[in-house]
MIDOSE-1310 file (N, C-alpha, C; in nm, 2 decimals, decimal comma, always signed):
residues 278
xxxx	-2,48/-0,51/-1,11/-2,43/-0,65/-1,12/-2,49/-0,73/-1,01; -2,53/-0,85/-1,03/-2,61/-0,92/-0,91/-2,47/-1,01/-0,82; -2,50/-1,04/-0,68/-2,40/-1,10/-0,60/-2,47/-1,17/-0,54; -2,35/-1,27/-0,55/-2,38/-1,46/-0,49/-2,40/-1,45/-0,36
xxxx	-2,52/-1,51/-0,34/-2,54/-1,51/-0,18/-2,59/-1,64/-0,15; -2,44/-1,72/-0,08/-2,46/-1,87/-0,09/-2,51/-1,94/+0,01; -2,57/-2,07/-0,01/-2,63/-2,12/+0,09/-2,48/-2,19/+0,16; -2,55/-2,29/+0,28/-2,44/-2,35/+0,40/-2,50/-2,48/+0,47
xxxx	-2,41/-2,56/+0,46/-2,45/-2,65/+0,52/-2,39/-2,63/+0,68; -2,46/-2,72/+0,77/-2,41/-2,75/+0,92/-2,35/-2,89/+0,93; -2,21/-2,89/+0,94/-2,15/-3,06/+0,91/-2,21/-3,09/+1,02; -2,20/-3,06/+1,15/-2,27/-3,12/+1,25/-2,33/-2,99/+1,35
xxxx	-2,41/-3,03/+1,44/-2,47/-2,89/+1,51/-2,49/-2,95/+1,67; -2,41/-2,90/+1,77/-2,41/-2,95/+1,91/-2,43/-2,80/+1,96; -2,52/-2,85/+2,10/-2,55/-2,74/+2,16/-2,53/-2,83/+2,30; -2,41/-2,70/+2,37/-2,34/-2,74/+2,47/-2,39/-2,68/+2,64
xxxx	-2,53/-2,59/+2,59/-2,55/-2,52/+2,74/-2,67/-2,40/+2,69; -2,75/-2,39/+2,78/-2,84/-2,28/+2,76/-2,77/-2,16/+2,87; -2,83/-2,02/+2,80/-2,76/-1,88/+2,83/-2,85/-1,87/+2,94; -2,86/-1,73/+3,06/-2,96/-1,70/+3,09/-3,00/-1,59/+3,04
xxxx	-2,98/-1,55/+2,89/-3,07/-1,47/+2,78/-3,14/-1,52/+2,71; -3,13/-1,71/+2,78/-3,22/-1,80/+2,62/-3,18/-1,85/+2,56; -3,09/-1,80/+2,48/-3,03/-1,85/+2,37/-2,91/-1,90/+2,42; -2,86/-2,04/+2,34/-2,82/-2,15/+2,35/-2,68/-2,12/+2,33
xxxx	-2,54/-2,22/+2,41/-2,44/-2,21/+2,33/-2,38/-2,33/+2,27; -2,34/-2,33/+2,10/-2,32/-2,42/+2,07/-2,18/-2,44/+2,02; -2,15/-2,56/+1,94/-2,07/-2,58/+1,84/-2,08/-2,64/+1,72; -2,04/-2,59/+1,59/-2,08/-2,65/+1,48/-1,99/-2,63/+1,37
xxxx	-1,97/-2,65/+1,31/-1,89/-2,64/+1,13/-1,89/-2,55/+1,02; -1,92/-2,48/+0,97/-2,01/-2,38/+0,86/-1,95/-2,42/+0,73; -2,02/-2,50/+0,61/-1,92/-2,51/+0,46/-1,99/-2,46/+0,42; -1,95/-2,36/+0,32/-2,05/-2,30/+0,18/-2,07/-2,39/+0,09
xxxx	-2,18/-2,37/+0,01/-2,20/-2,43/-0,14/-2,21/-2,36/-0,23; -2,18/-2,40/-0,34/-2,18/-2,37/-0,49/-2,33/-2,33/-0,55; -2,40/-2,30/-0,44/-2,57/-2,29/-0,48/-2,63/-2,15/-0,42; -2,66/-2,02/-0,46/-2,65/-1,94/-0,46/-2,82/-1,88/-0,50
xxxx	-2,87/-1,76/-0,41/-2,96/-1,65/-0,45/-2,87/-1,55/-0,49; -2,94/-1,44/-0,58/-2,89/-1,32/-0,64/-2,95/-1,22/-0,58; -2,87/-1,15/-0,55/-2,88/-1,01/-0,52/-2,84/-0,89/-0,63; -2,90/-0,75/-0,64/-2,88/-0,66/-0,71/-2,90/-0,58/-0,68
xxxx	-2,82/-0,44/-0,65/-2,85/-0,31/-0,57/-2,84/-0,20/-0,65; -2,95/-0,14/-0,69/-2,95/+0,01/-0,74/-2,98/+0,13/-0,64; -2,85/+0,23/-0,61/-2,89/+0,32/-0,50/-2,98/+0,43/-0,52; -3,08/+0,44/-0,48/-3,13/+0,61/-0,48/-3,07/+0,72/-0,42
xxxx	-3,19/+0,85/-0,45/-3,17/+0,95/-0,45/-3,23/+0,98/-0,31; -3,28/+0,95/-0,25/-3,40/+0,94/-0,11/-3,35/+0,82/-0,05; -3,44/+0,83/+0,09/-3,40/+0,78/+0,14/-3,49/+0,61/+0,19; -3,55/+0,58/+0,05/-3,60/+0,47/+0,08/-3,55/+0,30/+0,07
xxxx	-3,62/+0,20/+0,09/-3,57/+0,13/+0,05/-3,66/+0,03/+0,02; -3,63/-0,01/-0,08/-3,73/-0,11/-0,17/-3,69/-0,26/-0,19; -3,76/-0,36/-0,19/-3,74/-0,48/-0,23/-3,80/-0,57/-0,32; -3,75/-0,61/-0,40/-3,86/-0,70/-0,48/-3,81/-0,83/-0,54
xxxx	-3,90/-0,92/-0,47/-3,87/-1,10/-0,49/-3,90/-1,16/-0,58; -3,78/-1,25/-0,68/-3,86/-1,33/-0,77/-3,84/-1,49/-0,73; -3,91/-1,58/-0,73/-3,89/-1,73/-0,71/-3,94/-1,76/-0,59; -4,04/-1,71/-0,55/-4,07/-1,76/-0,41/-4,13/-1,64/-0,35
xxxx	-4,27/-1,66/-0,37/-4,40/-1,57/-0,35/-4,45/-1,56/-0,20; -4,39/-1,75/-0,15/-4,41/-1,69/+0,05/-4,31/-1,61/+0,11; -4,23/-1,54/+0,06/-4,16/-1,41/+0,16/-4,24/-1,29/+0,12; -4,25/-1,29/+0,25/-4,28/-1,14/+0,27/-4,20/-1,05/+0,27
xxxx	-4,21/-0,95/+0,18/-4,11/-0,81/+0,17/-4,09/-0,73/+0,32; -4,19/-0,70/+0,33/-4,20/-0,60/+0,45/-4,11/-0,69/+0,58; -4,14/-0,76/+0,63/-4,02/-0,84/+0,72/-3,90/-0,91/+0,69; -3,84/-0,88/+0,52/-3,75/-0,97/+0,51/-3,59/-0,91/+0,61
xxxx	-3,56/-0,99/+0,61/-3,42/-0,95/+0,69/-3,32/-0,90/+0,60; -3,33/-0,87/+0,48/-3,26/-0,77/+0,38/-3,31/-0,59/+0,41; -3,45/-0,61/+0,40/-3,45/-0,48/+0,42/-3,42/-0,49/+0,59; -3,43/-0,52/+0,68/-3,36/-0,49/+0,81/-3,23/-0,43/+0,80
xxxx	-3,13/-0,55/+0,73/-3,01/-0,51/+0,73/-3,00/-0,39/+0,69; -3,05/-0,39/+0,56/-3,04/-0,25/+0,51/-3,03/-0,12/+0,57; -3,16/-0,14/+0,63/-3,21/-0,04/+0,73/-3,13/-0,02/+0,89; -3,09/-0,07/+0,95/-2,99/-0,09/+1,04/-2,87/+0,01/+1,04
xxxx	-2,78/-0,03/+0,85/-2,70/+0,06/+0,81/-2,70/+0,19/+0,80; -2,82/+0,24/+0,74/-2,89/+0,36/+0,72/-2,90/+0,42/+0,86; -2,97/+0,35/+0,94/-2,99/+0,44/+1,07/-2,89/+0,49/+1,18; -2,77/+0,30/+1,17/-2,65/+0,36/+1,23/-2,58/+0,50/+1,18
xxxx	-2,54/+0,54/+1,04/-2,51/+0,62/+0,97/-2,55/+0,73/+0,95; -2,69/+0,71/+0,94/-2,78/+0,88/+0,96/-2,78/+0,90/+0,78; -2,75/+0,79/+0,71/-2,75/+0,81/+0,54/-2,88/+0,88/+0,50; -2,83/+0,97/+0,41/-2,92/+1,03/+0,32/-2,99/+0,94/+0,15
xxxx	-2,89/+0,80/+0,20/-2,95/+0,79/+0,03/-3,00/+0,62/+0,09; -3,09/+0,59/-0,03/-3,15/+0,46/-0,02/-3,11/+0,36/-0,12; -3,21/+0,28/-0,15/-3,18/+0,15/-0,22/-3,26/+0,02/-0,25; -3,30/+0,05/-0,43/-3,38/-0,03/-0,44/-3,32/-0,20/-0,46
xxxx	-3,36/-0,31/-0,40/-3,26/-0,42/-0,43/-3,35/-0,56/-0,48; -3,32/-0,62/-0,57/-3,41/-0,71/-0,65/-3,34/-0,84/-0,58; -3,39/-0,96/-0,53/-3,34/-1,10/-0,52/-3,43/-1,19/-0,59; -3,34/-1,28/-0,65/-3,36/-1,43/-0,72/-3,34/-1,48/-0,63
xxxx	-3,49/-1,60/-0,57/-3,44/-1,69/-0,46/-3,46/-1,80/-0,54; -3,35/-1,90/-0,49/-3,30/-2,05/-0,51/-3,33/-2,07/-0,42; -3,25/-2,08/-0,26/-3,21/-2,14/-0,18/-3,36/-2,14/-0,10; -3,40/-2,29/-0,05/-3,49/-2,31/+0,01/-3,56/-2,28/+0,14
xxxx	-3,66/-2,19/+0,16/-3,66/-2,13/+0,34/-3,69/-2,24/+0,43; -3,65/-2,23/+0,52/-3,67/-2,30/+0,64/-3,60/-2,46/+0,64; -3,53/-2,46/+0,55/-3,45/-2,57/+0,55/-3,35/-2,63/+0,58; -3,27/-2,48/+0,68/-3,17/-2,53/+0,72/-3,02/-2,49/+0,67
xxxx	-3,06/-2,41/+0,54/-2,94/-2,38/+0,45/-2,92/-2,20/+0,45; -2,96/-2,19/+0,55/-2,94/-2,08/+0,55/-2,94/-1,93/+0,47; -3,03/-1,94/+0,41/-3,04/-1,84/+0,29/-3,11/-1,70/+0,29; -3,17/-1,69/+0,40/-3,23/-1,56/+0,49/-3,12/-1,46/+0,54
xxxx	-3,02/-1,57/+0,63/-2,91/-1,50/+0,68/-2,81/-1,43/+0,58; -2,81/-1,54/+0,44/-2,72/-1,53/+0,38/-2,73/-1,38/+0,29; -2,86/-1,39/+0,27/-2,90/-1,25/+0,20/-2,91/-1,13/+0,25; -2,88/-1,14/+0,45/-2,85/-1,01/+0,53/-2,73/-1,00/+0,53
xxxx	-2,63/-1,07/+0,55/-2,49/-1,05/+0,50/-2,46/-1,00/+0,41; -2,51/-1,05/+0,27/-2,47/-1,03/+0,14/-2,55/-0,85/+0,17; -2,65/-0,82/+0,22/-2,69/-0,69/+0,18/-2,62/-0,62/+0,28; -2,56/-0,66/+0,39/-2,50/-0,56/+0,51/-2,31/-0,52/+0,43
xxxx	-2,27/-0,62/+0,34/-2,15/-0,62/+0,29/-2,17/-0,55/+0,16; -2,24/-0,56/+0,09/-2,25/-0,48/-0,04/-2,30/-0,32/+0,00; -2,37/-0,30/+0,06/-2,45/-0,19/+0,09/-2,34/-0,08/+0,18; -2,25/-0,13/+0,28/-2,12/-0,10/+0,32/-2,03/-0,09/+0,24
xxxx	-2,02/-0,11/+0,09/-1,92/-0,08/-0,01/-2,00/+0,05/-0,07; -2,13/+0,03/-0,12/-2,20/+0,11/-0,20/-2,22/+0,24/-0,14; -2,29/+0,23/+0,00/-2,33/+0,34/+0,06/-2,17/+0,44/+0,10; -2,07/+0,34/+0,10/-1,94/+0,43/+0,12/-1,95/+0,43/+0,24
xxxx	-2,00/+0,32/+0,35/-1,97/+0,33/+0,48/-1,80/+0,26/+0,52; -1,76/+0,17/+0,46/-1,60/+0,15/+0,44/-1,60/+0,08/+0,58; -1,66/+0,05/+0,71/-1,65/-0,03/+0,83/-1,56/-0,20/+0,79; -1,49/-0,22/+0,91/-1,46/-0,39/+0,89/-1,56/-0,47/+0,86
xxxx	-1,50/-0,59/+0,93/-1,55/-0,74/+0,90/-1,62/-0,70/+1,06; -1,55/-0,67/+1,14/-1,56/-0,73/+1,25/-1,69/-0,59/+1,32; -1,66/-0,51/+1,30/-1,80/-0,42/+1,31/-1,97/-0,43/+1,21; -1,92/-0,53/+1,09/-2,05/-0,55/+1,05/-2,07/-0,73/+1,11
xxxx	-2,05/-0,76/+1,19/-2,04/-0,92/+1,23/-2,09/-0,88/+1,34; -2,11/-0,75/+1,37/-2,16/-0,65/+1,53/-2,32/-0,64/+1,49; -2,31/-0,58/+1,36/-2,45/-0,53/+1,27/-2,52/-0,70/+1,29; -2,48/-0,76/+1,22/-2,52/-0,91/+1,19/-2,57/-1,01/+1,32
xxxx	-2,51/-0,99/+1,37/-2,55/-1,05/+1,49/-2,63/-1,00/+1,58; -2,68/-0,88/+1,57/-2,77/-0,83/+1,60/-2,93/-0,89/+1,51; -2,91/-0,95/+1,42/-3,05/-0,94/+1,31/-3,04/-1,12/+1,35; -2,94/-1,19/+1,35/-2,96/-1,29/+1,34/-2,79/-1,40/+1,34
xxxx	-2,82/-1,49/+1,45/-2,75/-1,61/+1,44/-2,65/-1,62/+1,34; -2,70/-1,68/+1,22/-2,64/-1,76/+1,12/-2,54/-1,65/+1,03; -2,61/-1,48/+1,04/-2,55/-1,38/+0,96/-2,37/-1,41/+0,96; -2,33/-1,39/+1,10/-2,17/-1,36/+1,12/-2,09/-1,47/+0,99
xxxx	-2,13/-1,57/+1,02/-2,07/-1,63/+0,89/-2,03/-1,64/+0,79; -2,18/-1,57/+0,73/-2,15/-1,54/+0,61/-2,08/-1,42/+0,58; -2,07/-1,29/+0,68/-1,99/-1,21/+0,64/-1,84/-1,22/+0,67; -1,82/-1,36/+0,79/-1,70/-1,39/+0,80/-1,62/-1,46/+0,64
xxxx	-1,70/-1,53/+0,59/-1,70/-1,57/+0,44/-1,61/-1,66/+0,43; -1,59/-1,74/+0,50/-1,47/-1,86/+0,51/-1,51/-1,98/+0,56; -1,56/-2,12/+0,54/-1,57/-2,24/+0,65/-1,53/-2,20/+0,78; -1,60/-2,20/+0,87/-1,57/-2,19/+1,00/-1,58/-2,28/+1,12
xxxx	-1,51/-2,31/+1,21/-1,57/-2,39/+1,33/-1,60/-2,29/+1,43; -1,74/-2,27/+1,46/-1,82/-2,20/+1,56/-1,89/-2,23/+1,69; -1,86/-2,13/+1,74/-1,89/-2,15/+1,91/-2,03/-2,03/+1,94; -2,01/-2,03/+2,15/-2,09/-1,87/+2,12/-2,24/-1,98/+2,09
xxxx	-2,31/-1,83/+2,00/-2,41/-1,85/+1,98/-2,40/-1,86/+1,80; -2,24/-1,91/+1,76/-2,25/-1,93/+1,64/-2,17/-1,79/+1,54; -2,16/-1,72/+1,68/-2,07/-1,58/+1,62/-1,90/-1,60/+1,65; -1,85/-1,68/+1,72/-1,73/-1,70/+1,75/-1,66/-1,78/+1,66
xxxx	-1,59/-1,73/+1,56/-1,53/-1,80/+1,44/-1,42/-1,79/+1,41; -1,40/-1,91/+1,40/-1,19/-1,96/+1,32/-1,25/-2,02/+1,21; -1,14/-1,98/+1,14/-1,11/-2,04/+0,98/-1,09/-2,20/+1,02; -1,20/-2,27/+0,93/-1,12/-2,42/+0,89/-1,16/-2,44/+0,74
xxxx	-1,01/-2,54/+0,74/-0,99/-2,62/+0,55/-1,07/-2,75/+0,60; -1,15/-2,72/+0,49/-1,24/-2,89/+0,48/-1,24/-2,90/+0,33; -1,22/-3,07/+0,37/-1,24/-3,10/+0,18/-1,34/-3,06/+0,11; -1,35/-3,01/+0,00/-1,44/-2,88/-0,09/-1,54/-3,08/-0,19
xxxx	-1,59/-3,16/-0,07/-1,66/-3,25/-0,14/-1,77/-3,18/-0,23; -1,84/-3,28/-0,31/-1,96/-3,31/-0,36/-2,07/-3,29/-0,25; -2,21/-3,26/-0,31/-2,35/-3,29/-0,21/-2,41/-3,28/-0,26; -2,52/-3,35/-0,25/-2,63/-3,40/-0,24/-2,74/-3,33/-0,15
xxxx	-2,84/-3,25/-0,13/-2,91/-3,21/-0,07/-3,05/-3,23/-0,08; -3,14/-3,29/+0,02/-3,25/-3,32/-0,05/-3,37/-3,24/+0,00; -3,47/-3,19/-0,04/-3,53/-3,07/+0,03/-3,71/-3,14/+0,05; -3,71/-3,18/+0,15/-3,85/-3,19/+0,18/-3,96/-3,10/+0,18
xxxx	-4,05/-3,14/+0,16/-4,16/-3,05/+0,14/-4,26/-3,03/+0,30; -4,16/-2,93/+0,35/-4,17/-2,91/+0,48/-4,12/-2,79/+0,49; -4,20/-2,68/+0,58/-4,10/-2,60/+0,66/-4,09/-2,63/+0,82; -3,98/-2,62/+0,82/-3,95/-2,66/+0,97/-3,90/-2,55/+1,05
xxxx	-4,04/-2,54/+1,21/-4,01/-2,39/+1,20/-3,93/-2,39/+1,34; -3,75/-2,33/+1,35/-3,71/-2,34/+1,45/-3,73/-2,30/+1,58; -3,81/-2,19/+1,64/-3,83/-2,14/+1,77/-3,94/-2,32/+1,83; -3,99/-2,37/+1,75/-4,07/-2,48/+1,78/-3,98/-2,61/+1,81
xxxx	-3,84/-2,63/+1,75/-3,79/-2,71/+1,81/-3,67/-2,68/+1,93; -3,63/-2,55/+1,93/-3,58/-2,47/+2,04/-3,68/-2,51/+2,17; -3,75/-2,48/+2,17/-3,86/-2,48/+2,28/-3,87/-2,65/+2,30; -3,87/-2,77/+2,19/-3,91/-2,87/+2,27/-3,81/-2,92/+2,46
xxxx	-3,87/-3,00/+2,49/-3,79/-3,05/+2,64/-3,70/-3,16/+2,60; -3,75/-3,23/+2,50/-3,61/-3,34/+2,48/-3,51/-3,25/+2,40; -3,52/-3,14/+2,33/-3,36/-3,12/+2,30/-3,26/-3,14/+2,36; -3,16/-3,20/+2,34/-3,01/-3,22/+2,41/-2,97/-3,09/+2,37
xxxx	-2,91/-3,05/+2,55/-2,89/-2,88/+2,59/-2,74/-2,95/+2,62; -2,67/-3,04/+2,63/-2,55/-3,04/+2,73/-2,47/-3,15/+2,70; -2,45/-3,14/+2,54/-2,33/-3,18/+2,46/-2,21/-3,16/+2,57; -2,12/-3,24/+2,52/-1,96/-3,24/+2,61/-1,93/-3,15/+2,44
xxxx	-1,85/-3,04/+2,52/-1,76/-2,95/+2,44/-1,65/-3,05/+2,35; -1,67/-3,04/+2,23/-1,53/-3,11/+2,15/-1,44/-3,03/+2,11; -1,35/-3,11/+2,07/-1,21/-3,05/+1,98/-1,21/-3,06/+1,84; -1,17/-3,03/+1,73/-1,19/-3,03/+1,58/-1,13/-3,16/+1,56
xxxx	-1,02/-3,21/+1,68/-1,00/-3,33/+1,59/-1,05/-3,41/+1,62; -1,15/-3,43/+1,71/-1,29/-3,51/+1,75/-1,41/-3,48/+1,60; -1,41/-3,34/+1,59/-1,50/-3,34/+1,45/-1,42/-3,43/+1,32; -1,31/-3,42/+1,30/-1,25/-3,48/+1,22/-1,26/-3,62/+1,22
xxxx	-1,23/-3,68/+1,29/-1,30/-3,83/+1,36/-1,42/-3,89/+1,34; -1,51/-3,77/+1,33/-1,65/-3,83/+1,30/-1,76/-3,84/+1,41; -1,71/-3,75/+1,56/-1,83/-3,81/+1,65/-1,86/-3,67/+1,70; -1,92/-3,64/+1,57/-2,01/-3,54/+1,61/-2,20/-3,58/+1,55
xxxx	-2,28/-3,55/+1,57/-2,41/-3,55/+1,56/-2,47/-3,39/+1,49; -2,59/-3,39/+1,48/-2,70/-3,27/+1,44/-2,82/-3,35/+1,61; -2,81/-3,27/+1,72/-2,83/-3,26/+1,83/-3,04/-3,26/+1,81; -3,02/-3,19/+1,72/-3,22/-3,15/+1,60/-3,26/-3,26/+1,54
xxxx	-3,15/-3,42/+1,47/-3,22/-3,52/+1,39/-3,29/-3,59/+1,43; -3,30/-3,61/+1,58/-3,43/-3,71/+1,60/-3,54/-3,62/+1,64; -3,52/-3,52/+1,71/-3,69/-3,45/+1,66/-3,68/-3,40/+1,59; -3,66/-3,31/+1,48/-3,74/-3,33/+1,36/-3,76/-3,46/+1,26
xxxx	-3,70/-3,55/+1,25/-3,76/-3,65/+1,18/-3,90/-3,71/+1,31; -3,90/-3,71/+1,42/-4,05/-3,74/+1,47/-4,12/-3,66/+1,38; -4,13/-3,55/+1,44/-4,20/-3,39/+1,39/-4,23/-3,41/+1,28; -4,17/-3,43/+1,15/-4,18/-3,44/+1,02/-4,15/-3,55/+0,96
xxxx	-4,25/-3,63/+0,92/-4,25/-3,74/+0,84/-4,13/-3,76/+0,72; -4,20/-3,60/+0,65/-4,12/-3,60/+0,54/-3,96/-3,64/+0,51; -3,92/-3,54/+0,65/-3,77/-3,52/+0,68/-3,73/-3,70/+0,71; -3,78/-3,79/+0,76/-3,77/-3,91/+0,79/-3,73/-4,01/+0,66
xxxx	-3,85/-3,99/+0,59/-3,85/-4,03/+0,41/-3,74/-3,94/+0,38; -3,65/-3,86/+0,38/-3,54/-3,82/+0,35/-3,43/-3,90/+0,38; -3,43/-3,88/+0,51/-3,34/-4,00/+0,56/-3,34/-4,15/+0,51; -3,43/-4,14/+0,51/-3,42/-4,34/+0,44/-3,43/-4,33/+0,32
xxxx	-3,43/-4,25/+0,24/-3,37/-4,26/+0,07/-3,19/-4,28/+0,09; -3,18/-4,13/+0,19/-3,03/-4,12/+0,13/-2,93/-4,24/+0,22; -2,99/-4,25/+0,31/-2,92/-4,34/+0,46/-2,86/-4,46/+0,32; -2,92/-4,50/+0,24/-2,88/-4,64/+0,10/-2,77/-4,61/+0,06
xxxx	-2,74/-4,46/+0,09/-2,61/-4,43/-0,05/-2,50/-4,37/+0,04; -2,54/-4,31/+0,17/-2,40/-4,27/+0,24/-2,47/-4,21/+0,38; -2,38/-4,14/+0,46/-2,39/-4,11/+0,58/-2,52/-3,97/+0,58; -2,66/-3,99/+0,56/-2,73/-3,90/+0,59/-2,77/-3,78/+0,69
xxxx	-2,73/-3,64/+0,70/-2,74/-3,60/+0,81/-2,84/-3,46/+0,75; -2,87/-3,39/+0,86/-2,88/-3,25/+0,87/-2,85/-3,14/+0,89; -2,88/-3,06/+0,80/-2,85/-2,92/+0,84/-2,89/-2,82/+0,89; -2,82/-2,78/+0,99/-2,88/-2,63/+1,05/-3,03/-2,69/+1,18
xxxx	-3,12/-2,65/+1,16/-3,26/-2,65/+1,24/-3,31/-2,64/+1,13; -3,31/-2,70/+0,98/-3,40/-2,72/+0,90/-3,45/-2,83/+0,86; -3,52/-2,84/+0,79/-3,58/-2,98/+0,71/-3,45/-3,10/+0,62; -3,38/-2,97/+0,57/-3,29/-3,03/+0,45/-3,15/-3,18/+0,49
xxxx	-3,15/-3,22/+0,44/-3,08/-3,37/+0,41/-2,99/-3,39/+0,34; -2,87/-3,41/+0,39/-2,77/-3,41/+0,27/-2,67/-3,53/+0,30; -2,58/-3,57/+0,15/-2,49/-3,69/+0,20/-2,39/-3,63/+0,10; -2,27/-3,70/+0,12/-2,13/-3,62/+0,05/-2,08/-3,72/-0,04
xxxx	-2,00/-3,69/-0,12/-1,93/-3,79/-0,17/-1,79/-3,71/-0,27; -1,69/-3,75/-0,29/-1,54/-3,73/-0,34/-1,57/-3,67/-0,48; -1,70/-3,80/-0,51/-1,75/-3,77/-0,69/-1,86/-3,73/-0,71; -1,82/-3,61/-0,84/-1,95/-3,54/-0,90/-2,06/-3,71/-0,94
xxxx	-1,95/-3,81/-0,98/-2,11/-3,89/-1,07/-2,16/-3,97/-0,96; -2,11/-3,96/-0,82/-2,17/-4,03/-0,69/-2,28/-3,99/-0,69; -2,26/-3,88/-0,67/-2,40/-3,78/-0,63/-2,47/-3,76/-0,75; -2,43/-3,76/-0,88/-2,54/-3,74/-0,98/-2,65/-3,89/-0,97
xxxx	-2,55/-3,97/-0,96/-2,63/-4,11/-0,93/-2,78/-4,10/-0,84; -2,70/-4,06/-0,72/-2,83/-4,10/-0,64/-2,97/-3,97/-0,68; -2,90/-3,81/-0,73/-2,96/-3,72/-0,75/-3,13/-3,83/-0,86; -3,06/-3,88/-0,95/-3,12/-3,89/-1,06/-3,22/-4,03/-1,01
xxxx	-3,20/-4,07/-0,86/-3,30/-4,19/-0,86/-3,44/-4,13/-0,70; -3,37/-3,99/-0,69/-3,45/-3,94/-0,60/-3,64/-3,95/-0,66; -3,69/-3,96/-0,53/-3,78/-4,02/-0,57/-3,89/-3,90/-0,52; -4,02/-3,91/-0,63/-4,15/-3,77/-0,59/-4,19/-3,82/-0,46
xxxx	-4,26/-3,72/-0,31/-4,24/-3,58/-0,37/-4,10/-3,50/-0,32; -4,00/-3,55/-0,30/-3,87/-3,53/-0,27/-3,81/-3,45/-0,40; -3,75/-3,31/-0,34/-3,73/-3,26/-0,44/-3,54/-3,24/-0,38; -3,43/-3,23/-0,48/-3,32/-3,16/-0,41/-3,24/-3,06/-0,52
xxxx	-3,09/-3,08/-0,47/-3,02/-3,00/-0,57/-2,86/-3,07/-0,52; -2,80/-3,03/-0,60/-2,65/-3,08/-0,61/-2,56/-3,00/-0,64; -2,44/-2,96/-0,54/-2,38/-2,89/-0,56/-2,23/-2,92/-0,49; -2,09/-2,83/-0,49/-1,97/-2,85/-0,46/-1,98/-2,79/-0,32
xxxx	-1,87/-2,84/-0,28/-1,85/-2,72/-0,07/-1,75/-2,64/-0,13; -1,73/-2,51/-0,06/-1,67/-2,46/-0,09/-1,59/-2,39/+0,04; -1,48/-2,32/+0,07/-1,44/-2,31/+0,17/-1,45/-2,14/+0,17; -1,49/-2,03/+0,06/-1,44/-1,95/+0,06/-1,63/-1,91/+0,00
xxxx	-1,61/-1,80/+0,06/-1,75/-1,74/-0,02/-1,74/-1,65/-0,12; -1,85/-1,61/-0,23/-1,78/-1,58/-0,32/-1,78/-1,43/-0,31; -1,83/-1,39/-0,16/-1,80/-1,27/-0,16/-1,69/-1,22/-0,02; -1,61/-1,31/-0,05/-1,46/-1,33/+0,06/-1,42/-1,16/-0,01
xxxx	-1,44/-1,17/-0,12/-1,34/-0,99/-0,17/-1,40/-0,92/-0,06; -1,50/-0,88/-0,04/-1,55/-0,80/+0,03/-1,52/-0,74/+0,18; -1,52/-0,88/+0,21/-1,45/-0,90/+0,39/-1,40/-0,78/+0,44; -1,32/-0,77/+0,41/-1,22/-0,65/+0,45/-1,20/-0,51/+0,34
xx	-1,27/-0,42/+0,35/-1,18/-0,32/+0,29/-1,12/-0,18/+0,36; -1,10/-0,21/+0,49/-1,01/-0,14/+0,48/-0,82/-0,13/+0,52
């Protein structure tokens, strides 16, 4: 059977201080959507592991962060068996929606049921954070407000709005905006009910719209119809609204070569069963 591996928006993304490992510490939001890659896991008899992509010919197999995960599990474990696993990609790379991470989650959480390794939430959020940032989320599987480096998570209720997402025809590659000197490193720490209020930012929108034209022409389509922002350290552009026909509206006057998609927030992922089994 194939499993939903959902993309995420970033309601807002502040980065409050650099580590001396490098990496940054932030604060940010995490909502799921209704917009989803498929996963599918057939286990072998050996101990290999196999991948094979449909919808998107620029991933490379050999480095994807599914077989990582995969492989991670296997080696903590000392497993004897493998696993061939097929993905349908949707969700757009480098845009900010996180769909890389989402598909190392989705394989560190299914593969931990399958292989019969039976571990928590909180020992595969160990696994996950080791491959990547954005992972812990998705195995945490609930809207979160995040700290840390994005691994430090509480549950939050957010309204399960409408979106609008609009995907430029760009990849936007993050270690390049990491590295610029104008990033703002030294956000004032907020409270949620400062997020709730509305004065939070994406700390990445004015350099990447320099950087990328495209992302700019995103902005000034959607900036007409509601509060345009971004997500994550990607390309992608999104605006909210209460109503499905809000968003169908402006979906349907998006203009070439602007491409998007439209979908619901969700608070719960759809692989929340998983979370915990033991």
């Amino acid at each position: 059977m194939p499993y939903l591996s959902p993309a995420k928006l970033n309601l807002f993304l502040h980065i409050t201080s650099q580590r001396e490992d490098g990496y940054h510490n932030l604060q940010t939001v995490f909502h799921f959507l209704d917009y989803y890659d498929e996963l599918t896991f057939s286990l072998r008899h050996d101990t290999q592991i196999t991948l094979e992509i449909e919808g998107n010919k620029q991933l490379a197999v050999k480095d994807n962060l599914i077989v990582h995960a995969a492989k991670i599990l296997q080696d903590a474990f000392n497993l004897s068996q493998g696993v061939d696993i097929y993905l349908k990609k949707r969700i757009p790379i480098g845009g900010g929606l996180g769909g890389g991470s989402s598909n190392a989650a989705t394989t560190l959480m299914v593969l931990n049921r399958l292989w019969g390794i039976n571990v928590n939430m909180e020992t595969l959020i160990q696994f996950g954070k080791n491959l990547g940032a954005d992972i812990p989320v998705f195995i945490f599987s609930h809207s979160a407000w995040a700290e840390g480096i994005g691994d430090k998570l509480r549950t939050i209720v957010l309204d399960e709005l409408w979106y609008l997402v609009v995907i430029p025809p760009v990849h936007v590659v993050t270690a390049e905006l990491f590295a610029a000197k104008s990033l703002p490193r030294n956000k004032t720490i907020i409270t949620e009910n400062m997020f709730l209020q509305g004065k939070t930012e994406n700390v990445f929108t004015s350099l990447v719209r320099e950087r990328y034209p495209e992302v700019d022409d995103a902005f000034r389509f959607l900036e007409q119809y509601g509060q345009a922002r971004l997500t994550g350290t990607g390309g992608c552009v999104f605006i909210s609204a209460s109503s499905k026909a809000k968003i169908l509206s402006v979906y349907a006057k998006l203009p070439k070569p602007l491409a998007g998609f439209f979908a619901k927030g969700k608070n719960k992922s759809p692989l929340y069963c998983l979370k915990d089994l033991q």
